[in-house]
ZAMARGU-4260 file (C-alpha; in steps of 0.2 Angstrom, whole numbers, plus 5000, padded with zeros to 4 digits):
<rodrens>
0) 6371/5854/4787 | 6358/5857/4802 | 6346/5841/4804 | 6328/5844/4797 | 6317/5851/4812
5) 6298/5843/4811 | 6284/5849/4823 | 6274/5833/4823 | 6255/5835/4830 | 6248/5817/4837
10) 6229/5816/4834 | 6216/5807/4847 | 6223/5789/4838 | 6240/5792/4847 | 6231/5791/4866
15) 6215/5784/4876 | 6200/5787/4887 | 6206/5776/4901 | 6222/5774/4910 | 6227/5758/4904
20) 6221/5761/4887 | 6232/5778/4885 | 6248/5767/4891 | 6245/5754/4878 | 6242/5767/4864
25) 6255/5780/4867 | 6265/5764/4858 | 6260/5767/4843 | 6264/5784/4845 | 6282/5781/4853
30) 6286/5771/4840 | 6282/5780/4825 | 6291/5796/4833 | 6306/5785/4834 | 6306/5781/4815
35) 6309/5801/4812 | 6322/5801/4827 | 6332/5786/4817 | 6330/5796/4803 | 6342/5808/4810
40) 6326/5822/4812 | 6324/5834/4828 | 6309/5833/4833 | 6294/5845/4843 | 6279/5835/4847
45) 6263/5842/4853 | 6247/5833/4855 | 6227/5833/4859 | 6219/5831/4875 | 6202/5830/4873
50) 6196/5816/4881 | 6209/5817/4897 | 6204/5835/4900 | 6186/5831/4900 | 6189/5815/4913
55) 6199/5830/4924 | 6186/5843/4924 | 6175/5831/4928 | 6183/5822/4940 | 6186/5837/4950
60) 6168/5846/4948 | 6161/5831/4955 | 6175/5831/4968 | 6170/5848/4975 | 6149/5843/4973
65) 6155/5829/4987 | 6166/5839/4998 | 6162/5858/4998 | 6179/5862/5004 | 6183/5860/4989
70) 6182/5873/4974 | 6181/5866/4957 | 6196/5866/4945 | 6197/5882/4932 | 6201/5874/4914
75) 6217/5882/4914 | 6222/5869/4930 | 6214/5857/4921 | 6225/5859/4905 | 6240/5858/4914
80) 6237/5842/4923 | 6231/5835/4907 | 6247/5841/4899 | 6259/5833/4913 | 6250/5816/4914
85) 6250/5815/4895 | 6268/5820/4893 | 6272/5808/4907 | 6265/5793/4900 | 6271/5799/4881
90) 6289/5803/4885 | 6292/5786/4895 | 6282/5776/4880 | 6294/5785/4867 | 6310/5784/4879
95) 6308/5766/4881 | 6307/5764/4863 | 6321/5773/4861 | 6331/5763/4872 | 6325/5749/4864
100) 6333/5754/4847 | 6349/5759/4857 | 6347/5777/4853 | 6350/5790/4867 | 6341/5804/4869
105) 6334/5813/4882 | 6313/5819/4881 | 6307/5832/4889 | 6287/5836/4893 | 6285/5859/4895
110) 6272/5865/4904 | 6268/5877/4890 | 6256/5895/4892 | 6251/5901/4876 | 6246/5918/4872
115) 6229/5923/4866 | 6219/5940/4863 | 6208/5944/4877 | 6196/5951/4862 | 6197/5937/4852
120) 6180/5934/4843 | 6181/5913/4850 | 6176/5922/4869 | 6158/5927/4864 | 6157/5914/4851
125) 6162/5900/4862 | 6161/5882/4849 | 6170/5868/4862 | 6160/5857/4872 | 6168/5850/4891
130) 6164/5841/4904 | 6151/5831/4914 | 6133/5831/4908 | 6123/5844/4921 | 6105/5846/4925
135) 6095/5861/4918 | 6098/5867/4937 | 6117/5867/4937 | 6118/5875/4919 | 6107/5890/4925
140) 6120/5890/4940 | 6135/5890/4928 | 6124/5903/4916 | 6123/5914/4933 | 6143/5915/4932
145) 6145/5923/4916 | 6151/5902/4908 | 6141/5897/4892 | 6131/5879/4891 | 6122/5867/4878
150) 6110/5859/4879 | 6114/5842/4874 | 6104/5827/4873 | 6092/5828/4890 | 6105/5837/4899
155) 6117/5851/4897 | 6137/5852/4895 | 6148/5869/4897 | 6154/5876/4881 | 6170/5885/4881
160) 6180/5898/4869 | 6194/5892/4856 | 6205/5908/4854 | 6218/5908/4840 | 6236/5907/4849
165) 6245/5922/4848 | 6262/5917/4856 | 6271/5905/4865 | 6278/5911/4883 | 6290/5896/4884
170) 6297/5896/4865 | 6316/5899/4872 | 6316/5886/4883 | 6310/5873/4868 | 6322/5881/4856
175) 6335/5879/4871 | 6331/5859/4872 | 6333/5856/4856 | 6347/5864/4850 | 6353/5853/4866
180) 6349/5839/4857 | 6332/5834/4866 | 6314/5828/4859 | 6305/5840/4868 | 6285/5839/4870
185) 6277/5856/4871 | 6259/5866/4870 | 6250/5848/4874 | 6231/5851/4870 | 6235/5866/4864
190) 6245/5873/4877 | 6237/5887/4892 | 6228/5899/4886 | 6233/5913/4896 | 6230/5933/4896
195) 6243/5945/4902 | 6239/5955/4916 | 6253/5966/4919 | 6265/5954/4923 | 6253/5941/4928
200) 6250/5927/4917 | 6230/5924/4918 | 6223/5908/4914 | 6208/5909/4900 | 6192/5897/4902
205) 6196/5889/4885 | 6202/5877/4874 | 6217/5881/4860 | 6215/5870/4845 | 6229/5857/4844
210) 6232/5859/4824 | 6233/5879/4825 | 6247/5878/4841 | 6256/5865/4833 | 6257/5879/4817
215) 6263/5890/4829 | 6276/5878/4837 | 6283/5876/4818 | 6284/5894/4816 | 6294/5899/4831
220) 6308/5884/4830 | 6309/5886/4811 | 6305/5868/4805 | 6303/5861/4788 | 6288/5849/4790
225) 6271/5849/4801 | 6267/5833/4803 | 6248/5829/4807 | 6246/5810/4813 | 6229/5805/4813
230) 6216/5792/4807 | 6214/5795/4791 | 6224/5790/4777 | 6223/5804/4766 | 6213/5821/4764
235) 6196/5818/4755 | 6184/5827/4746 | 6167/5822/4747 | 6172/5810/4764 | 6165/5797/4767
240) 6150/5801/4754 | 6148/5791/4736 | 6163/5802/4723 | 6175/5803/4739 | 6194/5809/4732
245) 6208/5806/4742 | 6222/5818/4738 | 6239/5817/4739 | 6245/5836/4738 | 6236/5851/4739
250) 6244/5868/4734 | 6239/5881/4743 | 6226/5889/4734 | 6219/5875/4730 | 6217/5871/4747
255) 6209/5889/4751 | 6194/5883/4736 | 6191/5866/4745 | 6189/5878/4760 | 6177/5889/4753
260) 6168/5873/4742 | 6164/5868/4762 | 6176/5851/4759 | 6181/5850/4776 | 6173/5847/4793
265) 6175/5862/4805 | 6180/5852/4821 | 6192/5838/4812 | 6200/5843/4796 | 6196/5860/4793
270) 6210/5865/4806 | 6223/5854/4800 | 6221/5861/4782 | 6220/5880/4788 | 6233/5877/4799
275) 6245/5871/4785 | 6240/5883/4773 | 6248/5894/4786 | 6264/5886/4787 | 6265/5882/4767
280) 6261/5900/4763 | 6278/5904/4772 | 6292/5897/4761 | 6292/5886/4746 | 6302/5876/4757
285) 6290/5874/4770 | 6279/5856/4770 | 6261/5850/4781 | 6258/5833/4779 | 6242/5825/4785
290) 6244/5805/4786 | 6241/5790/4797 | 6251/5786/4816 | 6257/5770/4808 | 6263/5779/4792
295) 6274/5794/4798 | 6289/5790/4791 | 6284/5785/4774 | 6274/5802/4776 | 6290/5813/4777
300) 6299/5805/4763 | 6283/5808/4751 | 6277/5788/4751 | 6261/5792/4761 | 6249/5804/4765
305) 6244/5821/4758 | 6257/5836/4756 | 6251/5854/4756 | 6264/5865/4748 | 6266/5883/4743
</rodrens>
């Protein structure tokens, strides 16, 4: 009998704002993942980039305003580095920790393109704030170029679309790593958005939700558990006001009334529990689990967090 496959989608917890600071955190992370890989799991990891994709396109706007020979970064550049140097530091942290446990096997980062609809509605009704805070100037200069801006305290930031992934261009190769018996890191930040062109591969100015790719991810490599590691111990109603109900399973129609009830916060939860309605509504078989880094294990075996099933 085939190990259980688990897509597991590492939250803003697993990572940090700073160089030093990520290296220290992805521990937590490694560690966790190597639970599930002792546990005889195969395991797809994806992850959020929210923070390290800022401090790029930041870095390299300000980059071009100092030397003009310089053009500034499109986000779709800026996704990819953020998805190398966070696979970078994540695959050593978890191949050390590996090692550590005298368990080989090999981990693998994928530069991942993700296909989106050119039409998606997320392109005139762009909802993800990025980079630097720019004068009223700038922003009419980046309004001038067809980008979108907020204003945002005394200044102003670019706002960008969050398309719903469509399809993953690089699929084969993840099914092909881990059939080979690799822990394969994929679609970080929600992969590239990219539009095809013929048979170019176009990179979109936007952001792909983490939650929604990693839903996409479990699809494609037939898992049997999404796994979201975040902050939070459980799913709440009411959060964080007076009456607050942690949960620990959801069905999926229940789930759809929370929704509807407004339970969830749009840019936090409410992706996790839509994308795990997704995934639950596809088999009985199927399981989303939403439950704290330090508690992954004890998640999949029913002990923590809150399940969402058909």
């Amino acid at each position: 009998m085939a190990n259980k496959k688990i897509v597991v989608v590492l939250g803003r917890k697993a990572f940090g704002r700073i160089f030093p600071e990520q290296q220290e955190a992805v521990k937590s992370a490694a560690n966790a993942v190597a639970d599930l890989v002792q546990e005889k799991y195969e395991i797809v990891i994806t992850h959020s980039n929210a923070p390290q994709i800022g401090m790029i396109h930041s870095a390299l706007t300000e980059f071009s305003r100092l030397d003009t020979k310089y053009t500034k970064a499109p986000m779709s550049i800026c996704s990819a580095m953020s998805q190398g140097y966070i696979g970078y530091d994540l695959q050593n942290a978890i191949r050390t920790e590996l090692v550590n446990r005298g368990i080989f096997k090999p981990v693998s980062t994928i530069i991942t393109q993700v296909r989106v609809d050119p039409f998606d509605e997320a392109f005139s009704k762009p909802s993800k704030v990025i980079g630097r805070v720019m004068s009223e100037q700038e922003a009419k200069a980046e309004e001038a170029k067809g980008n979108y801006v907020v204003k945002e305290g005394s200044g102003y930031r670019r706002i960008i679309a969050a398309p719903k992934p469509l399809g993953i261009y690089e699929s084969d190769a993840i099914e092909a790593l881990l059939n080979a018996g690799q822990l394969v890191i994929a679609a970080g930040g929600g992969g590239i958005p990219v539009l095809e062109q013929g048979a170019n591969l176009k990179g979109a100015s936007a952001i792909i939700e983490k939650d929604y790719i990693g839903e996409k991810l479990a699809e494609l490599i037939e898992a049997d558990t999404l796994l979201f590691l975040t902050g939070v111990e459980k799913v709440a109603l009411n959060f964080g006001q007076p009456g607050e109900l942690l949960l620990d399973s959801l069905q999926v129609e229940q789930a759809k009334e929370y929704i509807e009830e407004g339970h969830f916060a749009p840019h936090s939860m409410l992706p996790k529990i839509e994308a795990g309605i997704t995934f639950a509504s596809m088999s009985p078989e199927k399981t989303a689990i939403i439950a704290p880094l330090e508690k992954a294990k004890s998640a999949v075996k029913g002990k923590a967090g809150t399940r969402i099933t058909l």
